[in-house]
DRENDREN-416359 format. One record per atom (N, C-alpha, C, CB): x, y, z. Coordinates in steps of 0.001 Angstrom, whole numbers, padded with zeros to 6 digits, always signed. Each point is the difference from the previous one (the first is absolute). Glycine has a CB too. Layout:
% DRENDREN-416359
XYZ/...
//
This chain:
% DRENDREN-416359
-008624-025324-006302/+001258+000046-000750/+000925+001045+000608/-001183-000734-002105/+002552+000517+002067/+000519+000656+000953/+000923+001316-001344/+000118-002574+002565/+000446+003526-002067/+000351+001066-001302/+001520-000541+000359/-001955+002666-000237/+002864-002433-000410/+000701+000123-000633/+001314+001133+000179/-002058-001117-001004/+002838+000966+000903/+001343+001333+000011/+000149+000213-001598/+001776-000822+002417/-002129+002301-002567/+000152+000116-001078/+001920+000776-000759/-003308+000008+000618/+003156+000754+000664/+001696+000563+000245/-000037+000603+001425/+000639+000805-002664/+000618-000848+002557/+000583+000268+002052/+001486+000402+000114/-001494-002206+001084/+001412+003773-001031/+001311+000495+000673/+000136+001227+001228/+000664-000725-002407/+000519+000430+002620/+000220+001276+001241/-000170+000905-000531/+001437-000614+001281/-001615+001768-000304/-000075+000971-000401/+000774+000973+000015/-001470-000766+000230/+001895+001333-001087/+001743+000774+000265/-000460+001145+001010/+001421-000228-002776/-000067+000976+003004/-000173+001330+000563/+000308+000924-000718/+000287-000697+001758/-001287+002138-001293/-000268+000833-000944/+001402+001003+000072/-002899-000312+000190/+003100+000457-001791/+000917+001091-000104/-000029+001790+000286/+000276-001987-001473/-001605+001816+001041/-000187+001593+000551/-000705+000237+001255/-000108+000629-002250/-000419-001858+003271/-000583+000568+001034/+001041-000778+001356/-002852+000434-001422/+004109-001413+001115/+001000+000016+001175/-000294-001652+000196/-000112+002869+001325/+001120-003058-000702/+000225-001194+000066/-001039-000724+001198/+002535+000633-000990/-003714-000186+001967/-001253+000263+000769/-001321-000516-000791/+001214+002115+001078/-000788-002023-002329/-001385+000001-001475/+000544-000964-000654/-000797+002481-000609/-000503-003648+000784/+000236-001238-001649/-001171+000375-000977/+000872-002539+001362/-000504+002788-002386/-001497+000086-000548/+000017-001612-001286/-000298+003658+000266/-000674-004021+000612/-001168-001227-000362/-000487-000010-001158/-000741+000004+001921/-000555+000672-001739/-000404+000203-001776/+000010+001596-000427/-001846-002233+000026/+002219+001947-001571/+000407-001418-000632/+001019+000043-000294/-001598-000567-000759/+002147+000714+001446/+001569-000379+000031/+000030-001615+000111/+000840+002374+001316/-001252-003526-000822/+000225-001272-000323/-000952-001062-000739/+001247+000638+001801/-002264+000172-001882/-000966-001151-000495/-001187+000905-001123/+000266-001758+002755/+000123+003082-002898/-000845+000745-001143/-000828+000648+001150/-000135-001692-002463/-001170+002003+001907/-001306+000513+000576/-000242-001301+000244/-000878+002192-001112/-000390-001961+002145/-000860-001172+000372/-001175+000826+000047/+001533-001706+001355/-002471+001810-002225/-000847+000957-000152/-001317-000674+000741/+001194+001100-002293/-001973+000161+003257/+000350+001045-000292/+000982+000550+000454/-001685+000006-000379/+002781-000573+001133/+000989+000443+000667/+001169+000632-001117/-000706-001820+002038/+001304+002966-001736/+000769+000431-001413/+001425+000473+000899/-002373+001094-002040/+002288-000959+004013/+001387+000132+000544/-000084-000166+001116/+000780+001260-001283/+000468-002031+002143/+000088-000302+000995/+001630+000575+000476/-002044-001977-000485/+001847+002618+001549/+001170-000157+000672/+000229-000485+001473/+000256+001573-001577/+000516-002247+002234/-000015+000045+001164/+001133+000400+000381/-001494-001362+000108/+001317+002499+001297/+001383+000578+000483/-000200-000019+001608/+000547+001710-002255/+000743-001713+002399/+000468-000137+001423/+000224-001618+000152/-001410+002269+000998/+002072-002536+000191/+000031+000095+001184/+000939+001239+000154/-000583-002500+000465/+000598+004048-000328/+000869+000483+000396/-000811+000799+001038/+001635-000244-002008/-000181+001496+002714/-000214+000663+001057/-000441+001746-000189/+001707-002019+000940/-002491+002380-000924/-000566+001118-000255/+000234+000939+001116/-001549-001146-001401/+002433+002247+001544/+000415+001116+000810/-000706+000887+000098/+001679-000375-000365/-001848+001580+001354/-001015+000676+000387/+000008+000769-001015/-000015-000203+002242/+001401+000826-003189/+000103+000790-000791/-000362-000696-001249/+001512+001280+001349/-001966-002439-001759/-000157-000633-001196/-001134+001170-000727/+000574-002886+000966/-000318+002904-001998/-000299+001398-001096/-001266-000811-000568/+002760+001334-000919/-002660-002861+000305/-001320-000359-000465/+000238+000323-001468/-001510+000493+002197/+000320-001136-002806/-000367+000308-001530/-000354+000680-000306/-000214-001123-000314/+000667+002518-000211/-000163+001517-000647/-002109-000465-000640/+003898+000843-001290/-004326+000842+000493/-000573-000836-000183/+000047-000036-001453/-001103+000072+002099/+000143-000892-002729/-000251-000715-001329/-001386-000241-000302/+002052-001065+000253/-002201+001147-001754/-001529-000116-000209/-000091-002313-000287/-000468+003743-001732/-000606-003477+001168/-000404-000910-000197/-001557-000165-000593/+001873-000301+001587/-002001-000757-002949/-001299+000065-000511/-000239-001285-000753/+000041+002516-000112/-000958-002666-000269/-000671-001635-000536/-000158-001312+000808/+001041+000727-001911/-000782-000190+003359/+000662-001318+001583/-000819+000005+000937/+002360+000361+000083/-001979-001432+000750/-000453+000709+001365/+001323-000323+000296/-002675-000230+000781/+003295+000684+000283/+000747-000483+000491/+000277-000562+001419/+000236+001130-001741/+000157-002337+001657/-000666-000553+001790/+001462-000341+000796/-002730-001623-000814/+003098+002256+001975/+000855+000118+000704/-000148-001158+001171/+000157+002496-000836/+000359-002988+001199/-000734-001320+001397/+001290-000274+000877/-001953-001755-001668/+001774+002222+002368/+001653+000312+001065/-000468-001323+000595/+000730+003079+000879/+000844-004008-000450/-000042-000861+000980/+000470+000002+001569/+000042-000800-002097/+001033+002145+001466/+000515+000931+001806/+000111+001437-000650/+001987-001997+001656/-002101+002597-000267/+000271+001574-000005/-001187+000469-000262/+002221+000126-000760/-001768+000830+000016/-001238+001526-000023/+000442+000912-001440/-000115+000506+003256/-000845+000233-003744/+000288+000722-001299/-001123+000624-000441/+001607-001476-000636/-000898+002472+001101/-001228+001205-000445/-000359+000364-001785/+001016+001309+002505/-002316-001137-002202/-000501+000127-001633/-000869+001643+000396/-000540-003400-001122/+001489+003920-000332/-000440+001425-000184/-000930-000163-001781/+002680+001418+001825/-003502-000905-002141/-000272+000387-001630/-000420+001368-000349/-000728-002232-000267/+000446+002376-000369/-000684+001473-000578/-001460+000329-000365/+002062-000018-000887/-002755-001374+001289/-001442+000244+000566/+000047+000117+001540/-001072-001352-001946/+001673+001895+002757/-000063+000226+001111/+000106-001566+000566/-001287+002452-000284/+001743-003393+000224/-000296-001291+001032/+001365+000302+000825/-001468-002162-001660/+001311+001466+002462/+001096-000442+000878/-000241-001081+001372/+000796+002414-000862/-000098-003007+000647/-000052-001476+000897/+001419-000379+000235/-002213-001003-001085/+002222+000642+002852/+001440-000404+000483/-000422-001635-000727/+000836+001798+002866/+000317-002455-003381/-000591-001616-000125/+000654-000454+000419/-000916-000315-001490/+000511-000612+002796/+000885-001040+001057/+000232-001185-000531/-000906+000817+001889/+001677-001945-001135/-000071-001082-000308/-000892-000671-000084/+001401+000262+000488/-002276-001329-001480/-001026-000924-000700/-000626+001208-000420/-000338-002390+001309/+000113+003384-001797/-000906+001035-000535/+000464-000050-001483/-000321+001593+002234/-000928-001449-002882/+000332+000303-001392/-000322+001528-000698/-000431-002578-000068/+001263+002547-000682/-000630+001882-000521/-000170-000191-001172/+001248+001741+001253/-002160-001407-001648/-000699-000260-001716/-000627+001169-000571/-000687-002344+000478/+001798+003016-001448/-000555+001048-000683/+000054-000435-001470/+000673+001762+001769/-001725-001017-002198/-001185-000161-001189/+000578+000823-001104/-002237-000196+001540/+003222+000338-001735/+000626+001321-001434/-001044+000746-000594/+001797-001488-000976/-002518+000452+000326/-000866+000185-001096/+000608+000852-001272/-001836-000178+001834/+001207+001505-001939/+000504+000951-001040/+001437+000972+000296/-002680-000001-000536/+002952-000372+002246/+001129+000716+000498/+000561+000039+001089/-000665+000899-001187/+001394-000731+002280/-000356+000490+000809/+001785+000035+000589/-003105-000739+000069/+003447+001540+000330/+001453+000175+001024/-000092-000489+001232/+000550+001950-000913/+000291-002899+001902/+000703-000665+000911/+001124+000185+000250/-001138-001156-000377/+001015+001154+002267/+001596+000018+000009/-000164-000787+001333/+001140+002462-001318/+000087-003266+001651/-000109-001435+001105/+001184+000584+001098/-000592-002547-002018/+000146+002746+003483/+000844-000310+000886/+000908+001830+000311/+000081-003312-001040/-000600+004026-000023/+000571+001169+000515/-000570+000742+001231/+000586+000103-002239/+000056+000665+003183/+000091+000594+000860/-001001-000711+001504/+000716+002015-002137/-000221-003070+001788/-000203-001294+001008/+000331+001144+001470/+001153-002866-001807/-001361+001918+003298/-000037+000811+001341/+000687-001180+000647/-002308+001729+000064/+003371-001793-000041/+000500-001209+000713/+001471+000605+001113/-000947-001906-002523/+001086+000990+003239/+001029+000012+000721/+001651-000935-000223/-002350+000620+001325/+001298-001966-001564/+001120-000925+000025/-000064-000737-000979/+000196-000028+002038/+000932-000787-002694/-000115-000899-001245/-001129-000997-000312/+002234+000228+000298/-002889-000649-001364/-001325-000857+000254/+000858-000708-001556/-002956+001677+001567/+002648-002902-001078/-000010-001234-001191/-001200+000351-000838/+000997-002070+001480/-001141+001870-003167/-000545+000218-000746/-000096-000859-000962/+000334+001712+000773/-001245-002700-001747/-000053-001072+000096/-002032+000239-001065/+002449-000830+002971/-001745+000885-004169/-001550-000739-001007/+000026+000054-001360/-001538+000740+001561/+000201-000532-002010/+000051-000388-001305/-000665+001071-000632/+000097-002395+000351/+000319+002742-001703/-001528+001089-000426/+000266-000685-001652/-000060+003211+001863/-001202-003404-002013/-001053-000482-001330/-000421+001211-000343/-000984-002255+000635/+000663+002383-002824/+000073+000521-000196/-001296-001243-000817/+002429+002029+000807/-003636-001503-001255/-001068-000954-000634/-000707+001118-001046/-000511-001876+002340/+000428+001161-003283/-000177+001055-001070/-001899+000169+000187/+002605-000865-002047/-003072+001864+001835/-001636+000520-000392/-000230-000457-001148/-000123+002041+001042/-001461-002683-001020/-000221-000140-001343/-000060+000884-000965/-000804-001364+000842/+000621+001134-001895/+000257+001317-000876/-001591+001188-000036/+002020-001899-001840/-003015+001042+002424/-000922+001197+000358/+000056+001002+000672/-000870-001236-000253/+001819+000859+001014/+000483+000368+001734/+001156+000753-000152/-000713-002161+001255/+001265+002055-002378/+001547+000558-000027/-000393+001980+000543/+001275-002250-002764/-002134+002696+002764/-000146+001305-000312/-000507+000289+001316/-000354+000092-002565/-000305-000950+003443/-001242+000411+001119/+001217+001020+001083/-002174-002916-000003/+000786+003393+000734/+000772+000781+000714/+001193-000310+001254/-002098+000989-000845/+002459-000905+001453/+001681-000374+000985/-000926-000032+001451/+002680+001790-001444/-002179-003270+002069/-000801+000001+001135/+001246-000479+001113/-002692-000604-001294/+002683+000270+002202/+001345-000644+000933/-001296-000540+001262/+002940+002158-000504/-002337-002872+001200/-000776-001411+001352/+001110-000359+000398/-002108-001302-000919/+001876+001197+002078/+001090-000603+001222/-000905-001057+000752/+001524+002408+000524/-001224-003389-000745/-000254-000956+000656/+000814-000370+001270/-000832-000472-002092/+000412+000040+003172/+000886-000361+001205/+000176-001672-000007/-000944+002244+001521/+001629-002319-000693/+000565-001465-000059/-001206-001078+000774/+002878+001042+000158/-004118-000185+000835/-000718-000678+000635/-001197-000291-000764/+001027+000826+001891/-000871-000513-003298/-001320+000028-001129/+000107-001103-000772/-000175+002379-000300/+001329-003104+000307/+000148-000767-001055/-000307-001483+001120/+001969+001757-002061/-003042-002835+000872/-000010-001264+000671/+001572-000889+000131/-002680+000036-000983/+002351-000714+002094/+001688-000774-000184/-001183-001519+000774/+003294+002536+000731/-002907-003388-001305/-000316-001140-000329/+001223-000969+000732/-001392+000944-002307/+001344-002060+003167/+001212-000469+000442/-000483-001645-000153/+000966+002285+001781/-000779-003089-002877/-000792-001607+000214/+002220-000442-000573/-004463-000246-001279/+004074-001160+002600/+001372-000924-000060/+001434+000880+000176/-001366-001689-001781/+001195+002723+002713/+000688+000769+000639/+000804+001148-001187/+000111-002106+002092/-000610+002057-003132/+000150+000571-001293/-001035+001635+000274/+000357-002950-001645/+000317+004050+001347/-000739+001329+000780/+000195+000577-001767/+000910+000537+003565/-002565-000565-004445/-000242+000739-000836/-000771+001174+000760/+000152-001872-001813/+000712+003383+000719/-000678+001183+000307/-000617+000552-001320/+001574+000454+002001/-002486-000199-002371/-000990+000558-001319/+000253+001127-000054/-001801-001193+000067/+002805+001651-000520/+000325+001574-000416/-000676+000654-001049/+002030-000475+000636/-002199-000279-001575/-000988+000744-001209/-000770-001595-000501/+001966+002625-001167/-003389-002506+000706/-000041-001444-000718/-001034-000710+001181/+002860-000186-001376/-002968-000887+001007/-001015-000913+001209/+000630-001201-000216/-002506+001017-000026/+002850-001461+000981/+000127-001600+000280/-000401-001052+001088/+001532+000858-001065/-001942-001828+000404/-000770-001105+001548/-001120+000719+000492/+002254-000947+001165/-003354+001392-001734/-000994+001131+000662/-000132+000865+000836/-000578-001123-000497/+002360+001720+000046/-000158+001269+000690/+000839+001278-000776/-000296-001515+002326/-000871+002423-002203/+000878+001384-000936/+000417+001055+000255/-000923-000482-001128/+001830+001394+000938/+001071+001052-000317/-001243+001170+000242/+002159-001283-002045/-002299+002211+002632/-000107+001029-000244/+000120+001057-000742/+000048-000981+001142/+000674+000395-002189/+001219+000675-001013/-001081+000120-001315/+002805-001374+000939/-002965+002588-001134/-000711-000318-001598/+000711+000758-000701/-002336-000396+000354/+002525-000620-001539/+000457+000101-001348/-000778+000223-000582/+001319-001053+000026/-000648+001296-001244/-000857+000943-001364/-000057-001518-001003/+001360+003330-000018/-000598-004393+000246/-000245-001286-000798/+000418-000743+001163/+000435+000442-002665/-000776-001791+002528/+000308-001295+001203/+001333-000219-000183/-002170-001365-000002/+002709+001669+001531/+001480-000134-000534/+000244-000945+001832/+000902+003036-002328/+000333-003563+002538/+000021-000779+001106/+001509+000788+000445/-001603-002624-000753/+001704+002795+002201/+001038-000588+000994/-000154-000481+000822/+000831+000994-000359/-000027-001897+000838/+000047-000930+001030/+001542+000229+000690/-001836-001788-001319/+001830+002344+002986/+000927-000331+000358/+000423-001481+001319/-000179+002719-001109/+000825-004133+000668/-000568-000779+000251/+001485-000559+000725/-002363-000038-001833/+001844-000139+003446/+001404-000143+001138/-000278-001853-000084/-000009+002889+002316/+001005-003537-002417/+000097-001287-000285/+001018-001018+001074/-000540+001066-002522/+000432-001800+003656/+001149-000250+000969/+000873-001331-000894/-001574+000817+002690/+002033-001245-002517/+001268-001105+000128/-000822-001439-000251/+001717+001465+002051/-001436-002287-003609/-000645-001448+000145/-001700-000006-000894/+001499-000333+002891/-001878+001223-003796/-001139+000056+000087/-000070-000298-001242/-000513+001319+001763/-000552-001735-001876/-000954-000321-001888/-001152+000382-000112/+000792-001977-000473/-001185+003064-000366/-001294+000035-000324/-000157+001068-001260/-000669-000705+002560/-000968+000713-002766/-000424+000090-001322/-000728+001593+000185/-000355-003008-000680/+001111+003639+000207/-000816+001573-000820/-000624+000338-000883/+001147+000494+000482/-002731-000609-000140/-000395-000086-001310/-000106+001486-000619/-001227-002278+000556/+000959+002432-001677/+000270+001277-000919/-001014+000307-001050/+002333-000456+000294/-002933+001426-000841/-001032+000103-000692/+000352-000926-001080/-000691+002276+000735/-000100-002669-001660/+000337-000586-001624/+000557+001061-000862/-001965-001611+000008/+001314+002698-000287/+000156+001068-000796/+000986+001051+000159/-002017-000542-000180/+002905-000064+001700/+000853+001601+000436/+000914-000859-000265/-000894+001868+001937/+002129-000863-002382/+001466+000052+000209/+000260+000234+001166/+000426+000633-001870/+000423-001551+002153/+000725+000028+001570/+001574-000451-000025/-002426-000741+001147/+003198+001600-000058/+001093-000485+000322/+000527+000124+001107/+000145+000139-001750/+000942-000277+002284/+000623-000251+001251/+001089+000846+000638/-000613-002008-000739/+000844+002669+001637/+001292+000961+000245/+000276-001139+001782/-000854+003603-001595/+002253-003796+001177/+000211-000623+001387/+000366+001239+001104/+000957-002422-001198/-000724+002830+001993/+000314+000886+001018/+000924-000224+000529/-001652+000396+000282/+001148-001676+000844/+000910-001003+000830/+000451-001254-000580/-001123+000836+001767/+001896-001576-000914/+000022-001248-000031/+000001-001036-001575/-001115+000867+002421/+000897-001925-002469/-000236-000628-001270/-001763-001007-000117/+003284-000093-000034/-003457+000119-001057/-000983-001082-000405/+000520-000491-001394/-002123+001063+001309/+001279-002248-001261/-000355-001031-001411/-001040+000072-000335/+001141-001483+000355/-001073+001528-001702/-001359+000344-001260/+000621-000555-000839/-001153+002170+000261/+000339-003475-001117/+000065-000175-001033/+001340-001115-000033/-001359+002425-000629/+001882-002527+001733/+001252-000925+000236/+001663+000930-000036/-001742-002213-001386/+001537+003541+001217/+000911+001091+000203/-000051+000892+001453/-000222+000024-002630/+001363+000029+002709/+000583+000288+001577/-000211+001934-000343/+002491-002738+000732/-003155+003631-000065/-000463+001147-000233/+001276+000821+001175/-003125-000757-000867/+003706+001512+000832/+000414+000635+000481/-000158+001327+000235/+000764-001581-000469/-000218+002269+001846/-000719+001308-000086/+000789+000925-000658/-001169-000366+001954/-000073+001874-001942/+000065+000593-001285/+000025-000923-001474/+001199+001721+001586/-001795-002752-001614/-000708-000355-001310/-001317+000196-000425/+001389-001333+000262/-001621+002060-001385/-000874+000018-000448/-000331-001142-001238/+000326+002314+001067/-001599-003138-000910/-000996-000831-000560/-000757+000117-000706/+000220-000489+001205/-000277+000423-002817/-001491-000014-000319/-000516-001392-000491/+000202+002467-000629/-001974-003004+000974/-000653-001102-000235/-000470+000268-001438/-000607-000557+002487/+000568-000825-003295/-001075-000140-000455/-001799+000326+000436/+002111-001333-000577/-002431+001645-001256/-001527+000508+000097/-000805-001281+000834/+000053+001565-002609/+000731-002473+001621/-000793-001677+000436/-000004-000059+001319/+000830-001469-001807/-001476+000773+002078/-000422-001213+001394/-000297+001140+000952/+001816-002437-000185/-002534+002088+001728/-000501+000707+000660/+000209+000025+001697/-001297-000212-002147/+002556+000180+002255/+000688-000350+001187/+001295-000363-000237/-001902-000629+000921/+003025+001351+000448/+001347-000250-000406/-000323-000620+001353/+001606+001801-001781/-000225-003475+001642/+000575-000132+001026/+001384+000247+000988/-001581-000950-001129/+001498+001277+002081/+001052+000830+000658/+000156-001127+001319/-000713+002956-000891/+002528-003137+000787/+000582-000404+000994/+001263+000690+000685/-001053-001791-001022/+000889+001380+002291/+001042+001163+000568/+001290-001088+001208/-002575+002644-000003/+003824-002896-000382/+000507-000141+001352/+000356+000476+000830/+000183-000848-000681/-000479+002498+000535/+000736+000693+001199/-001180+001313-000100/+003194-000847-000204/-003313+001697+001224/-000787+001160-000251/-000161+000888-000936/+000303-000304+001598/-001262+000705-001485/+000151+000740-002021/-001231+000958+000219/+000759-002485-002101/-000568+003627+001503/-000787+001087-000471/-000421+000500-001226/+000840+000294+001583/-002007-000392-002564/+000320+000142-001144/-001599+000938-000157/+002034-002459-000714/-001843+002992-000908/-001120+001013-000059/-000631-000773-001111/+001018+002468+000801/-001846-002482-001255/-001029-001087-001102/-000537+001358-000849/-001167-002547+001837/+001314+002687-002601/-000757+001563-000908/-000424-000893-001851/+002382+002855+001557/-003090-001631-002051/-000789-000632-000564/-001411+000657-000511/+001322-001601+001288/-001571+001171-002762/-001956+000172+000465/-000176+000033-001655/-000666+001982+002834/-000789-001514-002737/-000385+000124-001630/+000903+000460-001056/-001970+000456+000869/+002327-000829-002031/+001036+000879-001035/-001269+001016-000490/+002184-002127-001096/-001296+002811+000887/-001193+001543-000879/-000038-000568-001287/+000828+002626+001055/+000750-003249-001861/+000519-000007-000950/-000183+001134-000779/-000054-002088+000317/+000295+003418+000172/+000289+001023-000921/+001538+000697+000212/-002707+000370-000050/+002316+000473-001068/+001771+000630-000510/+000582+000482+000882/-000358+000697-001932/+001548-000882+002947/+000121+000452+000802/+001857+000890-000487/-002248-002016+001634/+002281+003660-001488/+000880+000998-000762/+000078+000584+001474/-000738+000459-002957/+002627-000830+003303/+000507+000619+001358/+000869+000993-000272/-000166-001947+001210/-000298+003071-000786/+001313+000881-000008/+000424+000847+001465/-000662+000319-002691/+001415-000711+003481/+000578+000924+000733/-000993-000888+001015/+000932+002658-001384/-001855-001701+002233/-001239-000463+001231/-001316+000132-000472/+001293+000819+001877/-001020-001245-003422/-001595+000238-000698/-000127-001190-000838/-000110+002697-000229/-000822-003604+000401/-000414-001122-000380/-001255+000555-000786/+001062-001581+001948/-001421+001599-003187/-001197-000188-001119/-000020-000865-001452/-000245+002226+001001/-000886-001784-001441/+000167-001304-001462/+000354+000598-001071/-001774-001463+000493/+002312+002782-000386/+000489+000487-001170/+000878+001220-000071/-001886-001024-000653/+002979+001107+000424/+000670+001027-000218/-000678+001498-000102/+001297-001851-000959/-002580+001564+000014/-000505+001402+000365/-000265+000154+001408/-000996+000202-002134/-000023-000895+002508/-000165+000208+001496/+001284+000093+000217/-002018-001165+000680/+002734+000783-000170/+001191+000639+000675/+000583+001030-000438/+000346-001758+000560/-000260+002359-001687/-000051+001521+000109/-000744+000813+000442/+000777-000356-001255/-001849-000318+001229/-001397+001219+000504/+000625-000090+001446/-002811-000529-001570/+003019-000196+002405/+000293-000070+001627/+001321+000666+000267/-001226-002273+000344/+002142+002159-001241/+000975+000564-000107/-000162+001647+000122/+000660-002157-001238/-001038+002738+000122/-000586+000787+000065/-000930+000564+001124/+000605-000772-001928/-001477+000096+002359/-001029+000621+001307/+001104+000119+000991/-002553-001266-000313/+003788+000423+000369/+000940+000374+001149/+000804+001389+000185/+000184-002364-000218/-000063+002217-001275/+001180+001123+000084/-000723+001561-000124/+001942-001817-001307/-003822+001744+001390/-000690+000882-000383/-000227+000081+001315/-000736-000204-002327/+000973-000433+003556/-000585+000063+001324/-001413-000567+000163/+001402+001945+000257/-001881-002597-001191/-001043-000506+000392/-000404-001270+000854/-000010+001243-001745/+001239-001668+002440/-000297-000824+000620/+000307+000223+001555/+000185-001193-002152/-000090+002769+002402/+000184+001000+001207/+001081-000096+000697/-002035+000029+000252/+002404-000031+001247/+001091+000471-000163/+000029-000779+001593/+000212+002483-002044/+001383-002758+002640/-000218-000373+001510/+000455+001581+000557/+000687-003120+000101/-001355+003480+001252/+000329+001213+000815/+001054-000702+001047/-002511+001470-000271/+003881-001553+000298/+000926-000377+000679/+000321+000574+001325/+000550-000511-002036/
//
């Protein structure tokens, strides 16, 4: 049985982060849990002097960064740090806390195109508290799969018997999936996950609707495979996975199930307990 369009819109551009930033979810289609935010930014041009994202805490997440060009340095306040190139993903673990800051005091010479996405997937609520971890994955770790000239890459998730390196704290999916000119075929998708669609490039058909880019997609629970047609080249991201179905209370860069918790984190921030970056 094939799923369904349940709703489908663009995705605006963001007012407070520049006309460079659309933010996705949920800005067009709600949560897609466990997914609770998506943004994708760039295509823009990043200067040697580019200042980057100050930093900021963050708690109840992981948060997964997955560049498609350029480079972006990741600083936190558990000591990590990782340059992240193009196809690399950076996946930090919040848990009970933890401060980030993206792309500051970069070493460059000349302008570099910049170009991805960062997901924001909520912890289960056992998990909301565990301790703050960060992983850099490289772009040569992830399976990429190429059947009917169609090039799937397993960024988080398993598909066609092959899996992600990526561990999650619940089964959650990305797929980033390069598609040429003229094609038909069938994606299949767990039964039990929520899934939806971010176009990138180009256009496809689902469901008998013409998808355009920067649209975001969400499927029906039902049926267990979408079909996808393309007349021209197309790039799109497939995300998705188990629902937690619990309370999900956003404030600011803190995702938990309850207002108290989010004072308590609130609090551990402004108490320094979630340490500090050395700049």
């Amino acid at each position: 049985m094939e799923k369904k369009i349940i709703a489908s819109f663009k995705a605006p551009i963001s007012k407070s982060m520049g006309p460079h930033v659309r933010q996705v979810i949920p800005s067009t289609v709600g949560d897609l849990d466990p997914f609770v935010f998506l943004d994708h930014f760039g295509p823009f041009k990043k200067s040697p002097d580019f200042k980057g994202v100050p930093p900021h805490p963050h708690a109840g997440i992981a948060t997964i960064t997955y560049l498609l060009e350029g480079s972006n340095r990741h600083l936190d306040s558990y000591g990590h740090e990782a340059l992240i190139q193009s196809g690399d993903l950076a996946w930090m673990q919040a848990g009970k806390g933890i401060i980030h800051a993206e792309g500051l005091d970069e070493v460059g010479t000349e302008n570099e195109q910049v170009h991805g996405l960062q997901f924001w997937i909520s912890l289960p609520a056992k998990d909301k508290f565990i301790e703050p971890d960060f992983f850099h994955y490289s772009k040569d770790q992830f399976p990429v799969l190429v059947e009917n000239d169609i090039e799937y890459k397993i960024v988080v998730g398993e598909l066609k018997g092959e899996k992600s390196p990526v561990s999650s704290l619940s089964p959650a999916m990305i797929f980033d999936i390069q598609i040429p000119a003229n094609k038909e075929f069938e994606l299949p998708i767990e039964t039990d996950y929520s899934s939806g669609i971010y176009v990138i490039e180009g256009e496809i058909e689902i469901d008998g609707k013409v998808l355009q880019p920067t649209s975001m997609t969400k499927m029906s629970f039902e049926g267990e495979k979408i079909q996808i047609k393309t007349k021209n080249p197309a790039r799109i991201i497939v995300l998705g996975g188990l629902p937690l179905n619990e309370p999900i209370v956003g404030y600011a860069s803190f995702v938990m199930n309850s207002m108290e918790q989010i004072q308590q984190v609130v609090n551990d921030y402004q108490m320094g307990k979630m340490g500090e970056i050395s700049l």
